[in-house]
N, C-alpha and C positions, 0 to 999 in steps of 0.2 A: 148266437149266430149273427142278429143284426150287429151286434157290436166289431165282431170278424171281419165282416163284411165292411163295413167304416172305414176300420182301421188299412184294409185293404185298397181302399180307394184312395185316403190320404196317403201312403205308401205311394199308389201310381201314379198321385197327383205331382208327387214330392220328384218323383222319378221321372216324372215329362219334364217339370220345372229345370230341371239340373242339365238335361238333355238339351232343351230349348233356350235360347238366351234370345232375352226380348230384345226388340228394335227398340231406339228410343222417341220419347215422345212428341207429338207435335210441339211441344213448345220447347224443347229442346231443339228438333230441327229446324225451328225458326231463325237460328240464333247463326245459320248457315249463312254466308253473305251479308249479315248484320256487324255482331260482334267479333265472328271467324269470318274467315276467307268462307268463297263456295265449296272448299276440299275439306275444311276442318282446320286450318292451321290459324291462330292467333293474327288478328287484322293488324292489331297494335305492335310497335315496334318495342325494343327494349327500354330500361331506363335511362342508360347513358347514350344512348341513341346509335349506339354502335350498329346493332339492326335495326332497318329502319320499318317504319308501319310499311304493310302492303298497300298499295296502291294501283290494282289491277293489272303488275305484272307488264311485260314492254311489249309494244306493238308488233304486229305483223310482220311491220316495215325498218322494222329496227336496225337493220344493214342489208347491204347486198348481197345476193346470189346468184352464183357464178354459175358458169354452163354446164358443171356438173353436177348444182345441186349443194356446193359447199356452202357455208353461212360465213361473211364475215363478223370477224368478232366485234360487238357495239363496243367495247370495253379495251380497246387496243391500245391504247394511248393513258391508259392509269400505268401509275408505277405500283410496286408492295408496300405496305404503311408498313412490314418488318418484315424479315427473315427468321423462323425459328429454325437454331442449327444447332450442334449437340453442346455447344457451348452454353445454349442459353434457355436449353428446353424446359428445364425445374421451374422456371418463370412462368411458362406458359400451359404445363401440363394439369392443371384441373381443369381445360378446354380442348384434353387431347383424349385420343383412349390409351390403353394400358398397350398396346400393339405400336402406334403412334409413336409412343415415348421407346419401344424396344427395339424400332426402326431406327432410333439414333445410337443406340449403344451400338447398334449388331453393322450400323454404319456411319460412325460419326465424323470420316471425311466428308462423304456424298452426300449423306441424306439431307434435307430441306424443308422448310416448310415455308412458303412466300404467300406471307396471307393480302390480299388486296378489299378493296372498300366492299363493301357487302351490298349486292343486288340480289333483291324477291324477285323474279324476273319472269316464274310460270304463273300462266293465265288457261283456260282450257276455253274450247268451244262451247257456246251453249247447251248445247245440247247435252255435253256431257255432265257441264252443274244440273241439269235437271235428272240427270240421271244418277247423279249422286244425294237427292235428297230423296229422291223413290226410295233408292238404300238405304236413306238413315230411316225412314218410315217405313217398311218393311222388312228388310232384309234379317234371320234368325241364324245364328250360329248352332248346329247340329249335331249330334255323334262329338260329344266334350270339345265343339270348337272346330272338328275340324272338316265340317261341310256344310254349305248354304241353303237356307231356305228361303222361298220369294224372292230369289235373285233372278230376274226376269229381264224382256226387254234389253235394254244396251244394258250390260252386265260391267259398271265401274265402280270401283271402291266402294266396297260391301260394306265399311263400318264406318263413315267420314266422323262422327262424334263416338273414340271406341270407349271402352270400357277395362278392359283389359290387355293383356299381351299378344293375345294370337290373333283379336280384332287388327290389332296395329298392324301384323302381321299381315294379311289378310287382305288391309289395304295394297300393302307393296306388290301382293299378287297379283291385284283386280286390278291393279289401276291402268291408266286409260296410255296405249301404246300409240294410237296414231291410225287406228285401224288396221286394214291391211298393211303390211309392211314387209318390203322387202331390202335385204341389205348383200353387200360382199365385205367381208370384211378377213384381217388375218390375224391369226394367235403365231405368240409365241413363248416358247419356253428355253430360254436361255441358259447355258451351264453356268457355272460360277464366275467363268472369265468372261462370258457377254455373248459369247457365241450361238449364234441359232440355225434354224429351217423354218425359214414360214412357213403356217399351215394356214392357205387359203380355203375359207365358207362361202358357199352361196345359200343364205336362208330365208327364209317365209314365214312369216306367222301371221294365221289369216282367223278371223275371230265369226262363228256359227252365223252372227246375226246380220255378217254381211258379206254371206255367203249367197245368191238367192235361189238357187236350188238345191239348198241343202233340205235336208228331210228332219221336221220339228221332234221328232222322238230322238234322231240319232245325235240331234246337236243340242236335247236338253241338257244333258249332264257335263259338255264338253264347254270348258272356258278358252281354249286355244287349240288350234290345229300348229303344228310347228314342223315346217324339212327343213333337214340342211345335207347338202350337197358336200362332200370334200375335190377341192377341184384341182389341189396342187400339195404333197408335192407329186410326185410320180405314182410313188409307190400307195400312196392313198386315194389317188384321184378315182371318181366313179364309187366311194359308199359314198351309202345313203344314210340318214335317219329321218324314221316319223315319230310326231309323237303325238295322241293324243291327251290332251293335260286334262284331266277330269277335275267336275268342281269337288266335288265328295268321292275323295279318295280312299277313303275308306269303303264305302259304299262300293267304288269302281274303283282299281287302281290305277295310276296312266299305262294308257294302252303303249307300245311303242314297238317298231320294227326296224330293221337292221337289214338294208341290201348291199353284199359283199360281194365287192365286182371280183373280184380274184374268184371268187367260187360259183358266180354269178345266180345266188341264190337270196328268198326273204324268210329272212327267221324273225322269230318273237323276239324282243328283247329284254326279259324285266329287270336286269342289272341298268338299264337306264333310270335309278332312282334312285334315290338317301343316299348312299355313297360308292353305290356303284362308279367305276372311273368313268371322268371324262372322256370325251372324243380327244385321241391324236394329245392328250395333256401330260404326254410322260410321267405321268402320277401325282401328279400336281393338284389336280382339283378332283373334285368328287362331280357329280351327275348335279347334284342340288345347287353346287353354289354357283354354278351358270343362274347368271344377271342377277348376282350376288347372294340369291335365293330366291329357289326355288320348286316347285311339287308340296307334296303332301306336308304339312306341320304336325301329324301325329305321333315322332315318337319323340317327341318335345313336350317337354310343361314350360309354357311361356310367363315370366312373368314380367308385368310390367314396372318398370321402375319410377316411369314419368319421364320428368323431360329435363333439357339442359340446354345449354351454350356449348356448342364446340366449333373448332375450326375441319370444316369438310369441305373434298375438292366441290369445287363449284365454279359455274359457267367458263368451262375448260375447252373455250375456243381455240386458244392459242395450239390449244396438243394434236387439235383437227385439222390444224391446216393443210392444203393439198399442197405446199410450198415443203412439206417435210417429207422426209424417206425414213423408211420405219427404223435404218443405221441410226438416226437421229433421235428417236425416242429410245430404242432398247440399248440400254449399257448392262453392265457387269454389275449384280446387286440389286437394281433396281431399276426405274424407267428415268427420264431426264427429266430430273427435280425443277431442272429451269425453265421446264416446258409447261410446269403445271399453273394451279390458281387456287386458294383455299379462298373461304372467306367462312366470317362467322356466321353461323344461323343456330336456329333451334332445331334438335331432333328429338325424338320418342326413344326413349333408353329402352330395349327390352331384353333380357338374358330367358334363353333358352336352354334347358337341362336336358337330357337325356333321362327319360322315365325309367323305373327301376325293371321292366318288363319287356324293356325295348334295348337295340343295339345301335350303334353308331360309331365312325372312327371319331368324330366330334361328340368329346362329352359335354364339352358346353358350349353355347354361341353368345358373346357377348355384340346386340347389334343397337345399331343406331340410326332411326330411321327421318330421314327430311322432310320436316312439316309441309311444306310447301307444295313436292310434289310427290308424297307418299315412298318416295326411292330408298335404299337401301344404301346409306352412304360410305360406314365404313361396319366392320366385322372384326374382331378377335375371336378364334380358335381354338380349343384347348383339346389336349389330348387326353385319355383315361386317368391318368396322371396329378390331372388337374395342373399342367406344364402349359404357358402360351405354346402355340406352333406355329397357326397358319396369320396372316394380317391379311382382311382385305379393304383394298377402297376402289369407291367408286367414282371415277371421274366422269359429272354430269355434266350434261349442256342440256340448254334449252332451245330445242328445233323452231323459235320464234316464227318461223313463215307459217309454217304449219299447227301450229298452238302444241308439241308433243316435247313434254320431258323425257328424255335418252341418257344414257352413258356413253361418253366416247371409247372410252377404255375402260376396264376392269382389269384389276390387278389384283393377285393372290401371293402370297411374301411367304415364303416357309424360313423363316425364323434361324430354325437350327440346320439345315440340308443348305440354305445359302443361296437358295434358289428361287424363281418365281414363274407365274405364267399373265400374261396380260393378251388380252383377248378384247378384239372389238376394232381393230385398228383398220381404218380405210385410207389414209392419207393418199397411196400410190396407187387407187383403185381407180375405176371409172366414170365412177357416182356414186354421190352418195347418199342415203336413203331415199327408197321410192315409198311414197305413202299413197294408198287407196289404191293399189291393181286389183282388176276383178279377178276373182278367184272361182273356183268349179268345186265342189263335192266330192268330185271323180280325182282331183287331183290327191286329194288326201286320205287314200287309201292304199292297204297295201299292195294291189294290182298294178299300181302307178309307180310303185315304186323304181320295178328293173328299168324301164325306161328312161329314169331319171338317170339312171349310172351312167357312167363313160369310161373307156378306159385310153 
């Protein structure tokens, strides 16, 4: 019997163990702001020097800002060190991903790639480096990875030194938005000959802990409050969505509602998840891959591959300027390749599977994540098949006034349909991101919601 009973214990022990995934150790997070960056990313620059060491990333002041909030590009006046075009991709494809290289066959008039000198160029507020080694000393992965524990306080990048795939993951979720934020921005989804209908957002993501009447049980579990408004074209204008984004989605699934001004009513909505459609995305994207990824990581085994060299968009001022009309980015096939900016950095390889117990229109996700500011920078899709589909990339900028890494645009490539959707576009709007409005408790609820409609 005492032997039973032993055995029984090491069993449970074995079973918490597998369950909990340790933080790492002091003297590992030491190594935070030393030998790494304060996010985790490698200080030292490459060996041919192509990337260079970090060096705290560029100031505040780094250009001007305009009356509505736009950011001039520091980088306006570099030219491309080269053009990859379909003529000359095989040259450059072990710094491409496998989507990348199948965006020049499926366009090898148009497509591009204009790589320019490579700037580290994110830095974060202090505040939030300190909030990011709270997490490396604390913070425990739960339920096989996919919910946190001791994730407290300002809640930024759960895993800055990870360990494996879903950590990496993980970070892309957590990581630090600017606080409150508010933006307008427009998607589109273009047919094969370039044609569209903007679909104008008005949305909010306003984060528990700086909320100040929110209530500390309803907003322990909650990583993000998230509306968005549809406010053009006609026939959409007036829904709504909420969402609330749980850390432990397993635990809690995200909560989310649905007010439909046509019927003037709030329903539940749990197709706002894994691949449930997008908003207004004529089938184009799934619920998750909004801001490249994102919700729950459970019906995924992530694994981590490590790290590389590739060319990803980066510091993609020129695609923001309020000098453009969105005719001018959205063509036929693709967005305006002359409008973009690659440069080379290092990212976190990590391919995501589809568990043998779980569903998904994506069987696998090949992703690649940006040392520097934990983003999600490009994606290959595949379908059950094991067939590429979908490409996405992330055209990042860095909000330099504000210390917050963003995406301008996000773009989704369906491969074989011919088609795409890019979403995030402000150019012709009125401002552009507002960061730190105060936000209510009351706002982000489902009672709040019919008010928000318009018709």
């Amino acid at each position: 019997m005492r032997k039973m009973i032993l055995q029984c214990g090491v069993l449970a022990l074995s079973l918490l163990a597998a369950n909990v995934m340790a933080a790492v150790s002091p003297e590992e997070a030491a190594k935070l702001g030393t030998t790494l960056t304060p996010v985790g990313a490698e200080k030292a620059g490459n060996a041919d020097g192509s990337i260079p060491p970090w060096t705290g990333g560029i100031p505040k002041n780094a250009g001007a800002v305009d009356s509505k909030g736009f950011l001039a590009d520091p980088f306006a006046n570099e030219k491309p060190l080269f053009v990859i075009t379909a003529a000359t991709v095989d040259k450059y494809k072990d710094k491409l991903s496998e989507g990348q290289v199948a965006m020049f066959k499926r366009y090898p008039e148009t497509y591009k790639i204009p790589v320019y000198p490579t700037h580290r160029t994110v830095n974060l507020p202090p505040e939030i480096y300190e909030s990011i080694k709270r997490s490396a000393l604390n913070v425990h992965a739960i339920n096989d990875g996919n919910g946190l524990e001791n994730f407290t306080g300002n809640r930024y990048y759960a895993f800055p030194i990870p360990k494996n795939g879903v950590e990496v993951l993980w970070n892309h979720i957590t990581r630090y938005h600017g606080g409150n934020l508010r933006r307008i921005i427009t998607q589109a989804t273009p047919q094969t000959n370039g044609s569209y209908t903007p679909i104008r957002f008005e949305e909010e993501v306003a984060v528990p802990q700086l909320i100040p009447d929110m209530d500390p049980v309803k907003g322990a579990n909650v990583l993000t409050f998230f509306k968005q408004s549809v406010t053009a074209p006609a026939r959409l204008a007036g829904n709504v969505l909420l969402v609330h984004e749980t850390l432990d989605q397993v635990k809690e699934p995200r909560l989310a509602w649905v007010y439909n001004a046509g019927q003037r009513r709030v329903r539940r909505a749990p197709q706002v998840a894994y691949d449930g459609p997008g908003t207004a995305a004529d089938g184009l994207r799934t619920s998750d891959n909004f801001d490249m990824f994102s919700g729950a990581p459970d019906r995924y085994d992530w694994k981590l591959v490590g790290k590389k060299e590739m060319y990803i968009p980066y510091n993609s001022y020129k695609l923001d300027s309020p000098t453009l009309k969105y005719d001018d980015i959205i063509k036929a096939g693709h967005i305006n390749q002359d409008l973009t900016r690659y440069e080379l950095h290092r990212v976190w390889e990590v391919i995501g599977t589809v568990k043998p117990s779980e569903r998904h229109i994506y069987a696998k996700r090949h992703m690649y994540i940006d040392e520097d500011s934990w983003q999600v920078a490009l994606v290959d899709h595949y379908d059950g098949r094991g067939q590429l589909w979908r490409v996405a990339e992330g055209h990042a900028q860095f909000y330099y006034d504000h210390q917050v890494p963003a995406y301008t645009v996000e773009t989704l490539y369906d491969i074989i349909a011919g088609r795409y959707i890019a979403l995030g576009m402000k150019n012709e709007e009125k401002s552009s991101f507002v960061f730190g409005f105060a936000a209510k408790a009351a706002d982000y609820t489902p009672a709040a919601l019919r008010s928000e409609g318009v018709r």
